[in-house]
PQR file of N, CA, C, O and H, with PARSE charges and radii, in Angstrom:
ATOM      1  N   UNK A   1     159.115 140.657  56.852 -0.4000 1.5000
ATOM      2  CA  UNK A   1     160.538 140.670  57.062 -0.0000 2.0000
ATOM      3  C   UNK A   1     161.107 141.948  56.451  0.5500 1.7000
ATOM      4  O   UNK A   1     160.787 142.413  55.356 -0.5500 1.4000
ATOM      5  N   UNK A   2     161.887 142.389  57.207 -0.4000 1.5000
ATOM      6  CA  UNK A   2     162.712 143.866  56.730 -0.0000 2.0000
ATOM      7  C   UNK A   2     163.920 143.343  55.930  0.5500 1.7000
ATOM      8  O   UNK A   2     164.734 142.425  56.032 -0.5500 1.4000
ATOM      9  H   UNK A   2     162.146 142.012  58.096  0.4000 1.0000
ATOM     10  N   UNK A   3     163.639 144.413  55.042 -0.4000 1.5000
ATOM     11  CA  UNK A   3     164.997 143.999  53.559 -0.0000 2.0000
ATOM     12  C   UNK A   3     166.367 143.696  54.465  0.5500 1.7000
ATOM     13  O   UNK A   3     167.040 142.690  54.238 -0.5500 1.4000
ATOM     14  H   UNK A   3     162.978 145.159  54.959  0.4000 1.0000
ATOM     15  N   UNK A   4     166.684 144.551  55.401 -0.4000 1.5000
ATOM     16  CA  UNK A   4     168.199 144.211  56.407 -0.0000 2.0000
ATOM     17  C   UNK A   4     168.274 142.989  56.225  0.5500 1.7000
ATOM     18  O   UNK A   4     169.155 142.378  55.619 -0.5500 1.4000
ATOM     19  H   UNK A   4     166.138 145.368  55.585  0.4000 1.0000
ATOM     20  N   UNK A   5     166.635 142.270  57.148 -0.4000 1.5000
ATOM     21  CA  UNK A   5     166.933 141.020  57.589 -0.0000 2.0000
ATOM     22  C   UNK A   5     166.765 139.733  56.424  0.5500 1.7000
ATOM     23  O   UNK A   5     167.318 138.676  56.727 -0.5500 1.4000
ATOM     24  H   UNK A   5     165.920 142.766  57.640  0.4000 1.0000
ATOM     25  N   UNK A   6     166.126 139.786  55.294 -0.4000 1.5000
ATOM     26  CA  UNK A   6     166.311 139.383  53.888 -0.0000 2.0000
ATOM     27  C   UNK A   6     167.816 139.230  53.687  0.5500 1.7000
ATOM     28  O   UNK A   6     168.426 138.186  53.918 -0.5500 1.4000
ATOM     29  H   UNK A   6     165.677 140.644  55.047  0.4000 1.0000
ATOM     30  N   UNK A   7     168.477 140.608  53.139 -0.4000 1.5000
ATOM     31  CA  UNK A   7     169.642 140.260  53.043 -0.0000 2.0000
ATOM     32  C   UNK A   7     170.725 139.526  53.616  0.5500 1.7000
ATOM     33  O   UNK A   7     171.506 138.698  53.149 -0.5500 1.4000
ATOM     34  H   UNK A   7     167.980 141.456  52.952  0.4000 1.0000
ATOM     35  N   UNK A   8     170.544 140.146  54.984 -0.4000 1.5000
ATOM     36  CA  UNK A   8     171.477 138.989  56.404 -0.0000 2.0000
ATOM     37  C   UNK A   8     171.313 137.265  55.840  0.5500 1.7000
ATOM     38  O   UNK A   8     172.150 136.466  55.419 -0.5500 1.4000
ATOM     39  H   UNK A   8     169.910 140.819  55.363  0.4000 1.0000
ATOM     40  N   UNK A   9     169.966 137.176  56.045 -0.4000 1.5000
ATOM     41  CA  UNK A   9     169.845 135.838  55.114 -0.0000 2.0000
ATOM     42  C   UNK A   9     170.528 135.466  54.297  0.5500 1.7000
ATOM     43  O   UNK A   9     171.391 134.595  54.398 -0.5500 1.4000
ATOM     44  H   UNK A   9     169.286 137.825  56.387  0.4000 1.0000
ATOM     45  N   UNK A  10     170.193 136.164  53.245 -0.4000 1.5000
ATOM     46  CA  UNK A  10     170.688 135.623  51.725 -0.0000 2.0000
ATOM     47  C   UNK A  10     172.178 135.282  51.949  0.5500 1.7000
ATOM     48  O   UNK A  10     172.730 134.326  51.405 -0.5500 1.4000
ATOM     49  H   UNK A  10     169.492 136.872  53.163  0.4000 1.0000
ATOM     50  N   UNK A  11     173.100 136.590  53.233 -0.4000 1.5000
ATOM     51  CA  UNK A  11     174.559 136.560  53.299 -0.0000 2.0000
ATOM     52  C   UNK A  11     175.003 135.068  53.677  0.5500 1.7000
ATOM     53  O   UNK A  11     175.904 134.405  53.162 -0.5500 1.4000
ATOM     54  H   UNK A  11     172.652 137.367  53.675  0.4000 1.0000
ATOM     55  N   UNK A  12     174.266 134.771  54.551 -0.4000 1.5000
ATOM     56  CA  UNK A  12     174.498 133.955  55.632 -0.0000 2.0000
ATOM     57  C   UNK A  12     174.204 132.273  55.407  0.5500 1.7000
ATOM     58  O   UNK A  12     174.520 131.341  56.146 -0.5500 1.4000
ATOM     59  H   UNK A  12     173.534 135.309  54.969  0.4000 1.0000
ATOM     60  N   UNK A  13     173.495 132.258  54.130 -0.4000 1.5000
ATOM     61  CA  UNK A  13     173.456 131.380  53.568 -0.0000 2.0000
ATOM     62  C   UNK A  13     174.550 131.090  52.745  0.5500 1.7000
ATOM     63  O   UNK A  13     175.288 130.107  52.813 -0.5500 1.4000
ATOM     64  H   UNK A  13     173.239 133.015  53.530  0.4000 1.0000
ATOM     65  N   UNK A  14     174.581 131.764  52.181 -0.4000 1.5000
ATOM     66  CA  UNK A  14     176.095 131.498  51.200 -0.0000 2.0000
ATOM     67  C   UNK A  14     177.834 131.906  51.725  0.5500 1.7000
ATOM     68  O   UNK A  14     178.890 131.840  51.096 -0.5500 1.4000
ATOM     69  H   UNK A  14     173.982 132.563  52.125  0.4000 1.0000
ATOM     70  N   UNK A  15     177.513 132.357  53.219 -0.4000 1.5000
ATOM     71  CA  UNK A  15     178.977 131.982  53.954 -0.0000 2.0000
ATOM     72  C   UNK A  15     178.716 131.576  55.426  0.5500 1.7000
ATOM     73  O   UNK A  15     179.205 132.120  56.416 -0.5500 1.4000
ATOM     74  H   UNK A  15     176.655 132.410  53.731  0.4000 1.0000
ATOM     75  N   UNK A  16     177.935 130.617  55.404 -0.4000 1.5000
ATOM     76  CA  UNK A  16     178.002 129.882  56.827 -0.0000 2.0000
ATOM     77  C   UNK A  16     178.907 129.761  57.854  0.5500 1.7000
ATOM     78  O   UNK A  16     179.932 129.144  57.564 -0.5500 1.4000
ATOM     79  H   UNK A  16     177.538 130.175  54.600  0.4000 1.0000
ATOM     80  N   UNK A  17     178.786 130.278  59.234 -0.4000 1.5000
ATOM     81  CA  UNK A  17     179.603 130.683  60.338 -0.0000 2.0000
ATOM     82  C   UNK A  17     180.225 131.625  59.810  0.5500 1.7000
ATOM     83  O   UNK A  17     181.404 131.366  59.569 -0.5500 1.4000
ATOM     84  H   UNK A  17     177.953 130.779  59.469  0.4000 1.0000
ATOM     85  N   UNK A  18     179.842 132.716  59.514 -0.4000 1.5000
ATOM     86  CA  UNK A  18     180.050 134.403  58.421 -0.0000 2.0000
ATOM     87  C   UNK A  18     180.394 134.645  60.456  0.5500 1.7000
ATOM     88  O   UNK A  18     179.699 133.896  61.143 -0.5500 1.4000
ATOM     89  H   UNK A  18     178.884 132.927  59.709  0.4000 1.0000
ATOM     90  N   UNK A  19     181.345 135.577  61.235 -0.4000 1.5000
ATOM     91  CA  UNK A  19     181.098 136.435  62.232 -0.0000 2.0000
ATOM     92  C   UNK A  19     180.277 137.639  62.226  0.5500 1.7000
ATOM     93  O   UNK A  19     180.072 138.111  61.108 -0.5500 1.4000
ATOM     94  H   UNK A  19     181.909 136.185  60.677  0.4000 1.0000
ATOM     95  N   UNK A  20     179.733 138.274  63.278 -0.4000 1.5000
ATOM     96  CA  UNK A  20     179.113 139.276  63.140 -0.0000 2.0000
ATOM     97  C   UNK A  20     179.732 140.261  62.544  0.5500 1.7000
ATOM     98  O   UNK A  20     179.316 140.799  61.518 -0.5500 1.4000
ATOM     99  H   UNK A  20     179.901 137.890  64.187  0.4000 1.0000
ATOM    100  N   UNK A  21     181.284 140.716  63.442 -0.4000 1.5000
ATOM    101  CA  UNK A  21     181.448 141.662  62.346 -0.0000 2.0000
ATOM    102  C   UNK A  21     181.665 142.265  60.844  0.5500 1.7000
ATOM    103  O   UNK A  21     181.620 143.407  60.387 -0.5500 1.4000
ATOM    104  H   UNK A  21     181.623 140.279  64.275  0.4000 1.0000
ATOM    105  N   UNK A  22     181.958 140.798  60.208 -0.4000 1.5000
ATOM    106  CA  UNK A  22     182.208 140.222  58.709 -0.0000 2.0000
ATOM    107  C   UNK A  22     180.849 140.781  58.438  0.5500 1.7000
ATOM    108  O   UNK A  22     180.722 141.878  57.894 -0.5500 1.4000
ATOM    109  H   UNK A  22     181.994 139.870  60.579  0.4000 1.0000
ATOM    110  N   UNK A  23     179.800 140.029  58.818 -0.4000 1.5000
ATOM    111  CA  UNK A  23     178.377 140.567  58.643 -0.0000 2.0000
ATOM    112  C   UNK A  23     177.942 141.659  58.212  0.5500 1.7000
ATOM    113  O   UNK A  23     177.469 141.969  57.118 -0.5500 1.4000
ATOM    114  H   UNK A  23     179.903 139.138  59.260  0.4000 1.0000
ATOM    115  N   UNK A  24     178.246 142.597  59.732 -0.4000 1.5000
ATOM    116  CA  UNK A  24     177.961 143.904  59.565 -0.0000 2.0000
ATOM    117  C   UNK A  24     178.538 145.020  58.451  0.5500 1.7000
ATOM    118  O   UNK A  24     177.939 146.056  58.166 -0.5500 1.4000
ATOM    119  H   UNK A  24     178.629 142.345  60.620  0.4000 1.0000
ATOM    120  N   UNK A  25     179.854 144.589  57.865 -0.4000 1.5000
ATOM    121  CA  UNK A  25     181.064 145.125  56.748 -0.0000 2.0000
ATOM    122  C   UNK A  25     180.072 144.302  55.655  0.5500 1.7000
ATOM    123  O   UNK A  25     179.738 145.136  54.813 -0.5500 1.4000
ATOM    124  H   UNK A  25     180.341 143.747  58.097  0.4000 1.0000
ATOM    125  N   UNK A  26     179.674 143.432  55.447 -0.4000 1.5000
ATOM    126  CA  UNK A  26     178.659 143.143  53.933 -0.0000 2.0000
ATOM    127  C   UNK A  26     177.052 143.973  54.202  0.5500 1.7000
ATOM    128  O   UNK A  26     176.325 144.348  53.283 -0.5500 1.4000
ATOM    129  H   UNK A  26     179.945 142.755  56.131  0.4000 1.0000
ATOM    130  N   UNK A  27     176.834 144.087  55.273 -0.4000 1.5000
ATOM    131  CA  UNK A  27     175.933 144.999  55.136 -0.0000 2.0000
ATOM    132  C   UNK A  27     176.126 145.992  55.023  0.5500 1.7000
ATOM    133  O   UNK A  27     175.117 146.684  54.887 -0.5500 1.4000
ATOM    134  H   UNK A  27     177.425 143.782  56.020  0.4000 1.0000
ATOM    135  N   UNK A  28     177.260 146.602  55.004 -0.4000 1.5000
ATOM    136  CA  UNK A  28     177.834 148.307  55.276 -0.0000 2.0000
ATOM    137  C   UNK A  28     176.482 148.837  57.060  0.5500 1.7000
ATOM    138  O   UNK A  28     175.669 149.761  57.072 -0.5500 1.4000
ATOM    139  H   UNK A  28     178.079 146.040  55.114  0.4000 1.0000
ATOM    140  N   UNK A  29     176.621 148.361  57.615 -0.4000 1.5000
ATOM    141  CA  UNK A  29     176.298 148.872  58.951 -0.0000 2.0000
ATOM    142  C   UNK A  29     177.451 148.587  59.777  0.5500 1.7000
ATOM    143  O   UNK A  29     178.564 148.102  59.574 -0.5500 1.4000
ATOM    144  H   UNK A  29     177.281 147.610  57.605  0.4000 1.0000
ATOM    145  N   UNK A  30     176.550 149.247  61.215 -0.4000 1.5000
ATOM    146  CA  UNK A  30     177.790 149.554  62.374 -0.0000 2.0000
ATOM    147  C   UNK A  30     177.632 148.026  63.230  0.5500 1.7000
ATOM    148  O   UNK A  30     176.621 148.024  63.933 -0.5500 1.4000
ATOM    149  H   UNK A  30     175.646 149.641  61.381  0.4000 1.0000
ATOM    150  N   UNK A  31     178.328 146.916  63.289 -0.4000 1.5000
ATOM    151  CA  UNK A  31     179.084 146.050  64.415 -0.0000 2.0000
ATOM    152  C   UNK A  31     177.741 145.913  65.167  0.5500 1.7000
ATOM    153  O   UNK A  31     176.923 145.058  64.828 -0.5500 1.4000
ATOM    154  H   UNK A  31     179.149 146.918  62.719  0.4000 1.0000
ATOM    155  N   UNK A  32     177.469 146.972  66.440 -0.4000 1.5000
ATOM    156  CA  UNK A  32     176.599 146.590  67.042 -0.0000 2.0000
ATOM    157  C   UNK A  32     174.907 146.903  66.625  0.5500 1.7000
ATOM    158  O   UNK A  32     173.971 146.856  67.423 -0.5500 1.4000
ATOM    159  H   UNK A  32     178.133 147.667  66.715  0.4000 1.0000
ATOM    160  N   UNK A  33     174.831 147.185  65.352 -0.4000 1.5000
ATOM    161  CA  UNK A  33     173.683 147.112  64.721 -0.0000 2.0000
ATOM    162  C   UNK A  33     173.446 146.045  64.338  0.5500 1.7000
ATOM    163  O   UNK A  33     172.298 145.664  64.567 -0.5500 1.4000
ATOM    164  H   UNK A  33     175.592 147.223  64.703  0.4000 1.0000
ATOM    165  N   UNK A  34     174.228 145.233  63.713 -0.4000 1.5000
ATOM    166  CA  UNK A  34     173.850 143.773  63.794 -0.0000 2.0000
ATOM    167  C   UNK A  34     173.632 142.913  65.125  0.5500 1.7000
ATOM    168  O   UNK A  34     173.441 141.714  64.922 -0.5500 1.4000
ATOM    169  H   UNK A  34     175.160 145.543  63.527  0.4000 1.0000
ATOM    170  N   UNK A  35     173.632 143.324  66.403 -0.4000 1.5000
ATOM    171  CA  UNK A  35     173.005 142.386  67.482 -0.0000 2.0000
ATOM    172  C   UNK A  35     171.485 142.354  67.209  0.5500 1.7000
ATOM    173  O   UNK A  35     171.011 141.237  67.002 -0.5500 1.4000
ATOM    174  H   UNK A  35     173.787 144.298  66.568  0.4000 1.0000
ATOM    175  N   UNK A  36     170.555 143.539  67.175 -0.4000 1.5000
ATOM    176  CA  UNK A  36     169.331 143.686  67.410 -0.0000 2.0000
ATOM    177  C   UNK A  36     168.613 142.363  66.098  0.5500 1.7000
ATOM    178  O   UNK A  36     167.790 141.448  66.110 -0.5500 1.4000
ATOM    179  H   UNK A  36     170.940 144.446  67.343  0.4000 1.0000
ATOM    180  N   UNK A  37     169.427 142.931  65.238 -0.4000 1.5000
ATOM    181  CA  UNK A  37     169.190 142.107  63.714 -0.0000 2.0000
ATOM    182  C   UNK A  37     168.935 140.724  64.195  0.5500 1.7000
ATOM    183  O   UNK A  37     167.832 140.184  64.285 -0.5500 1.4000
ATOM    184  H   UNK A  37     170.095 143.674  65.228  0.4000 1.0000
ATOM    185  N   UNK A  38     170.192 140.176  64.518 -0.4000 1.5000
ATOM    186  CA  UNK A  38     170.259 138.722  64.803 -0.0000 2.0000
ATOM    187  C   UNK A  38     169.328 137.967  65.947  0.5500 1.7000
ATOM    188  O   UNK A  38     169.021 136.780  66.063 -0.5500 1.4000
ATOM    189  H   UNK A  38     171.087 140.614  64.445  0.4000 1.0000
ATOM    190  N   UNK A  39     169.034 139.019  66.668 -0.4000 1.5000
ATOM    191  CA  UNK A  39     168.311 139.104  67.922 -0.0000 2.0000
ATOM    192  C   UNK A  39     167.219 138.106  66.844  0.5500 1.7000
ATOM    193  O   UNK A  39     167.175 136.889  66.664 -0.5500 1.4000
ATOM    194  H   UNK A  39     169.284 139.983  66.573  0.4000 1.0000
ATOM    195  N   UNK A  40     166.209 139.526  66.119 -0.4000 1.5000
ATOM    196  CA  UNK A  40     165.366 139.373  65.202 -0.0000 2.0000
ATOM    197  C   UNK A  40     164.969 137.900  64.813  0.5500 1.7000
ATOM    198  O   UNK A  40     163.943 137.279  65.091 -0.5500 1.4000
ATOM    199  H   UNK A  40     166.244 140.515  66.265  0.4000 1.0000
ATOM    200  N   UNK A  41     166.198 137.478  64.010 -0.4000 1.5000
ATOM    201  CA  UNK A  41     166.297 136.415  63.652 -0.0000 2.0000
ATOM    202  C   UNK A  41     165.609 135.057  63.926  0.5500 1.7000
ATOM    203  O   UNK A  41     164.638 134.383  63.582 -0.5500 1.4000
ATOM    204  H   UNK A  41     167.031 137.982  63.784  0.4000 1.0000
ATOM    205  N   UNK A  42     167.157 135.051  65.109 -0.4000 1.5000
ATOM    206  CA  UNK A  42     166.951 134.105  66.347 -0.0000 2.0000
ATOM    207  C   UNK A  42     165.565 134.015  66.425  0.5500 1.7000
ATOM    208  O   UNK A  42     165.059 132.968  66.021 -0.5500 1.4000
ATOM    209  H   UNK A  42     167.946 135.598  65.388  0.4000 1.0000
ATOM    210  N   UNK A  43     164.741 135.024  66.923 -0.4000 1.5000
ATOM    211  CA  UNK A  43     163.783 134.798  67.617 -0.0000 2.0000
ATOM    212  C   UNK A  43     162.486 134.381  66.699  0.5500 1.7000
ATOM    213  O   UNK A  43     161.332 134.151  67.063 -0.5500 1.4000
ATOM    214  H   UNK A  43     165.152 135.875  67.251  0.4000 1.0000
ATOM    215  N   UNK A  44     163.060 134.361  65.391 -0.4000 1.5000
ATOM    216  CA  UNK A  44     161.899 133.862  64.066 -0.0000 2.0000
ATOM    217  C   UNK A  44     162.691 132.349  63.879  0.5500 1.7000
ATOM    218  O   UNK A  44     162.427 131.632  62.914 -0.5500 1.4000
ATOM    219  H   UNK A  44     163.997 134.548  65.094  0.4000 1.0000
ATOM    220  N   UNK A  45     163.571 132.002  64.793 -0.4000 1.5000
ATOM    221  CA  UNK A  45     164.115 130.643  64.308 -0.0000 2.0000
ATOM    222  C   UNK A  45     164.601 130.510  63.205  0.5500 1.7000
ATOM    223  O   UNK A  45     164.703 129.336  62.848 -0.5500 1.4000
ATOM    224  H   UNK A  45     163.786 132.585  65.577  0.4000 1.0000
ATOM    225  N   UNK A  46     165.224 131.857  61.956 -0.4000 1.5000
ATOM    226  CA  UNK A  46     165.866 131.481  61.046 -0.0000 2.0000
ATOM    227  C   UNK A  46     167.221 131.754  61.398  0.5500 1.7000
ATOM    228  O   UNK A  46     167.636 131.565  60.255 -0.5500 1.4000
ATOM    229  H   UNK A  46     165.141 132.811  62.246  0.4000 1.0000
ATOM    230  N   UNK A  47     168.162 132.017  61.977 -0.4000 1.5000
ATOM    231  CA  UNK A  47     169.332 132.130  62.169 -0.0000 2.0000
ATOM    232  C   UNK A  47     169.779 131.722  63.479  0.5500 1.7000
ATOM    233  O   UNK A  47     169.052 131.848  64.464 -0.5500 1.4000
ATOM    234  H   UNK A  47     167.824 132.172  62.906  0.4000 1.0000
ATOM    235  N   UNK A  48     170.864 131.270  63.530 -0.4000 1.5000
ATOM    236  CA  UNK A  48     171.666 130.617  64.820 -0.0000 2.0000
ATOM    237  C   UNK A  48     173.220 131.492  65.060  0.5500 1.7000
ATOM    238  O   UNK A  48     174.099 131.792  64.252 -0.5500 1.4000
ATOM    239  H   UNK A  48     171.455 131.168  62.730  0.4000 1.0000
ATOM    240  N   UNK A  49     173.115 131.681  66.248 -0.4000 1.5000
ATOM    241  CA  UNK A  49     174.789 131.516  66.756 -0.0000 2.0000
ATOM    242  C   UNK A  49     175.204 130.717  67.482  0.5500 1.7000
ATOM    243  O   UNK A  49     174.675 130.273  68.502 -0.5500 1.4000
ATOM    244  H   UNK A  49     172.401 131.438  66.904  0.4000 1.0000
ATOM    245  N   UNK A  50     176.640 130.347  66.807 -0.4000 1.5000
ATOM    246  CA  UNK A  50     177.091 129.457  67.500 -0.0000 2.0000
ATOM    247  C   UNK A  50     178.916 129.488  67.961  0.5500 1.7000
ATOM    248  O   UNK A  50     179.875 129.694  67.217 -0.5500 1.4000
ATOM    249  H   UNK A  50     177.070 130.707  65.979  0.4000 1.0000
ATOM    250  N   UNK A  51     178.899 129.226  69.310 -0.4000 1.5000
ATOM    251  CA  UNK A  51     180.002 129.541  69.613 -0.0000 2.0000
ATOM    252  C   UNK A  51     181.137 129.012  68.951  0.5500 1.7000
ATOM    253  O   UNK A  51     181.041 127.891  68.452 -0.5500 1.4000
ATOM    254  H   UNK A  51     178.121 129.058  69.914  0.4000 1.0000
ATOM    255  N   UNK A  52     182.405 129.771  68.851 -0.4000 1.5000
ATOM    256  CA  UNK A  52     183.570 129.322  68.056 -0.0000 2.0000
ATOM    257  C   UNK A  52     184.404 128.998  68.840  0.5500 1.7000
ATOM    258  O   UNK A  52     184.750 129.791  69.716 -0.5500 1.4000
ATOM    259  H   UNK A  52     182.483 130.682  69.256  0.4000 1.0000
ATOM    260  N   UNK A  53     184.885 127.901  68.752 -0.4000 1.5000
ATOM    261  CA  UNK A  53     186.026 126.924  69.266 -0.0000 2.0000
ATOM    262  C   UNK A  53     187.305 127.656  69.648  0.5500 1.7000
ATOM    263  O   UNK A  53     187.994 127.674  70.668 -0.5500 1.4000
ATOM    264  H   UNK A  53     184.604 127.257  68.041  0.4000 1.0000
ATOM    265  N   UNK A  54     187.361 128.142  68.684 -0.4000 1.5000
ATOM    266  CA  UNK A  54     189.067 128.640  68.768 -0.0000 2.0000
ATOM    267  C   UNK A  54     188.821 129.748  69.540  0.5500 1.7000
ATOM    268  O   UNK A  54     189.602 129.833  70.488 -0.5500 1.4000
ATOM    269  H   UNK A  54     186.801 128.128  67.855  0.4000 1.0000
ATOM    270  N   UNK A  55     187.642 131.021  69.431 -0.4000 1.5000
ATOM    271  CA  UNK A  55     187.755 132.298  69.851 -0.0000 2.0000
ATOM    272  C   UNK A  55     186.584 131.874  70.754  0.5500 1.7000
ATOM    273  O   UNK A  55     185.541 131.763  70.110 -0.5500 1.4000
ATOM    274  H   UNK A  55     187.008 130.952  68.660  0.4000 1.0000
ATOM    275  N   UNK A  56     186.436 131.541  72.390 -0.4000 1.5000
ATOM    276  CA  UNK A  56     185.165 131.545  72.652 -0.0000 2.0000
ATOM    277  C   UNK A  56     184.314 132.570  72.907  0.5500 1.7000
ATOM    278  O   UNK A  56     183.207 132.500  73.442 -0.5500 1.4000
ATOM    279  H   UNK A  56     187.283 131.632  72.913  0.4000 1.0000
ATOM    280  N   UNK A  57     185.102 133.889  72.345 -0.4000 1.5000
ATOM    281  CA  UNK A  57     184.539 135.196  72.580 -0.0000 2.0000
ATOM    282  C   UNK A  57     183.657 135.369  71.029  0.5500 1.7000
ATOM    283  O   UNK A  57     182.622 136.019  70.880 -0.5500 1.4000
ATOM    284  H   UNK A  57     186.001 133.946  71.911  0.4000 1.0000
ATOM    285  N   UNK A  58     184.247 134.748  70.179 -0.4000 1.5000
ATOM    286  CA  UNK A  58     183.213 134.897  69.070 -0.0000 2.0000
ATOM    287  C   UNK A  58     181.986 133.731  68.793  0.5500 1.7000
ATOM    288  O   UNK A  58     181.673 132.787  69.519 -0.5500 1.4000
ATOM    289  H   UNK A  58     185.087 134.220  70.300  0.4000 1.0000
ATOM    290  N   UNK A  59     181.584 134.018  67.878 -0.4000 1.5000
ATOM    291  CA  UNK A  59     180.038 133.466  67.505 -0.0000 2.0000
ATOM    292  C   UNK A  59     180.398 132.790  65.637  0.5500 1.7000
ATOM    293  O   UNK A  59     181.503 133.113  65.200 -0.5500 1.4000
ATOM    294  H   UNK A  59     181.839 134.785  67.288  0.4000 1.0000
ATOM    295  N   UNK A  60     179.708 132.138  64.917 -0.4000 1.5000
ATOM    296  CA  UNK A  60     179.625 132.108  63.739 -0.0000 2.0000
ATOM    297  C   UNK A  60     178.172 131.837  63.594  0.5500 1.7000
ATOM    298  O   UNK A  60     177.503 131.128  64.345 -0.5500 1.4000
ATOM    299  H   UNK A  60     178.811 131.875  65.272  0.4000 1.0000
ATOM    300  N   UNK A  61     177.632 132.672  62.230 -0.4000 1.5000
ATOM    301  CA  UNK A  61     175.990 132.975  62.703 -0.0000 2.0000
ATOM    302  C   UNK A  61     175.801 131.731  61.153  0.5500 1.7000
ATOM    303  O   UNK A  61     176.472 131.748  60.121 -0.5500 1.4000
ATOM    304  H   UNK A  61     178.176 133.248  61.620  0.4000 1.0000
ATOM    305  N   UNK A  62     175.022 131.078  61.408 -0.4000 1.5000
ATOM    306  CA  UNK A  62     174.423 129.948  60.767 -0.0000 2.0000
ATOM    307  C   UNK A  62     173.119 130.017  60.405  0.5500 1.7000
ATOM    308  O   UNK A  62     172.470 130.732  61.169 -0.5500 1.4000
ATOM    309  H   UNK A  62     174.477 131.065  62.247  0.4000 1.0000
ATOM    310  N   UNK A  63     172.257 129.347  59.173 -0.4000 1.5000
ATOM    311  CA  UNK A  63     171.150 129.594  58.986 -0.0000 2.0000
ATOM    312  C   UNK A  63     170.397 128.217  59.613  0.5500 1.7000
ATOM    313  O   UNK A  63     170.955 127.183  59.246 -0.5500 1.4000
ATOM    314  H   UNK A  63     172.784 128.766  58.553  0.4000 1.0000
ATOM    315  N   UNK A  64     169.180 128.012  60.530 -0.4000 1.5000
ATOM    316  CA  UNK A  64     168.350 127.082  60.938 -0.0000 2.0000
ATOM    317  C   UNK A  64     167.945 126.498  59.724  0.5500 1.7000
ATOM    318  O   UNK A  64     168.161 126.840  58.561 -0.5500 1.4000
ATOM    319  H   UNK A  64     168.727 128.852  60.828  0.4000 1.0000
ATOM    320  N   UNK A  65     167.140 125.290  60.338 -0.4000 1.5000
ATOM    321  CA  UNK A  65     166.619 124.700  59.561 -0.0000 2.0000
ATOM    322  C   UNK A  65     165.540 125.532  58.657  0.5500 1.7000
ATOM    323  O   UNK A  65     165.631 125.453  57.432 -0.5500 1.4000
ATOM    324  H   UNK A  65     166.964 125.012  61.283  0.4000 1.0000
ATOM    325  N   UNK A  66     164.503 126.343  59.270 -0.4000 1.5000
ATOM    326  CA  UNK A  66     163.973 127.118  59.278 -0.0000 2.0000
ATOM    327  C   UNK A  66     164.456 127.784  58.067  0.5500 1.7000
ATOM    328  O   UNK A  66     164.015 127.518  56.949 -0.5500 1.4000
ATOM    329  H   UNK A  66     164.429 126.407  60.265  0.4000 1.0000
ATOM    330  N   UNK A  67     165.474 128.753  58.329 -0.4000 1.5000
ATOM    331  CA  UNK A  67     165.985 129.576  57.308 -0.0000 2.0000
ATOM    332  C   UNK A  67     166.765 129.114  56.363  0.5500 1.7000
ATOM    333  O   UNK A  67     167.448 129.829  55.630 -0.5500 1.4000
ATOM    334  H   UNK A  67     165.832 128.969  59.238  0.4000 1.0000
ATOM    335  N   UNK A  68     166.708 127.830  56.320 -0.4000 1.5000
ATOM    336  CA  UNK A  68     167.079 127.344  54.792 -0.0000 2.0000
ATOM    337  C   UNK A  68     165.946 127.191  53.874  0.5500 1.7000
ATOM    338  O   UNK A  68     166.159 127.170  52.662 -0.5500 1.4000
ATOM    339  H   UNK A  68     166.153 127.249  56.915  0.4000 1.0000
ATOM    340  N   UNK A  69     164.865 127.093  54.305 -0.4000 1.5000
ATOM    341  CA  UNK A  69     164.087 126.867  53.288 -0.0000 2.0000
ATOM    342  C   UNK A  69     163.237 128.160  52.914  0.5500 1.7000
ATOM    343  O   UNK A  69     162.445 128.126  51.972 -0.5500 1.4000
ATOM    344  H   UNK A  69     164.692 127.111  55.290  0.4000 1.0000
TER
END
């Protein structure tokens, strides 16, 4: 695992449904540098997006079961 994606973790655990771009401003990266990241994730089954109610244009990124432990 790449330190980025370590940290994303660690964030994302301790502010559940965090948005991407909130994300990307605690990582100090650029907005769409965090897609590939989450991509990452996703595809290791530790992180989720999930659509937001109010904005259905946004996401709130959640940690799996997976990435809680």
């Amino acid at each position: 695992m790449r330190p980025a994606q370590f940290s994303a973790l660690a964030i994302i655990e301790q502010n559940p449904g965090l948005m991407q771009a909130d994300l990307a401003k605690a990582l100090a990266i650029e907005p769409p540098q965090v897609v590939p990241l989450l991509n990452k994730l996703e595809e290791r089954a530790l992180a989720v997006r999930v659509r937001c109610k109010p904005d259905k244009r946004s996401y709130g990124i959640f940690l799996s079961k997976s990435g809680e432990t």
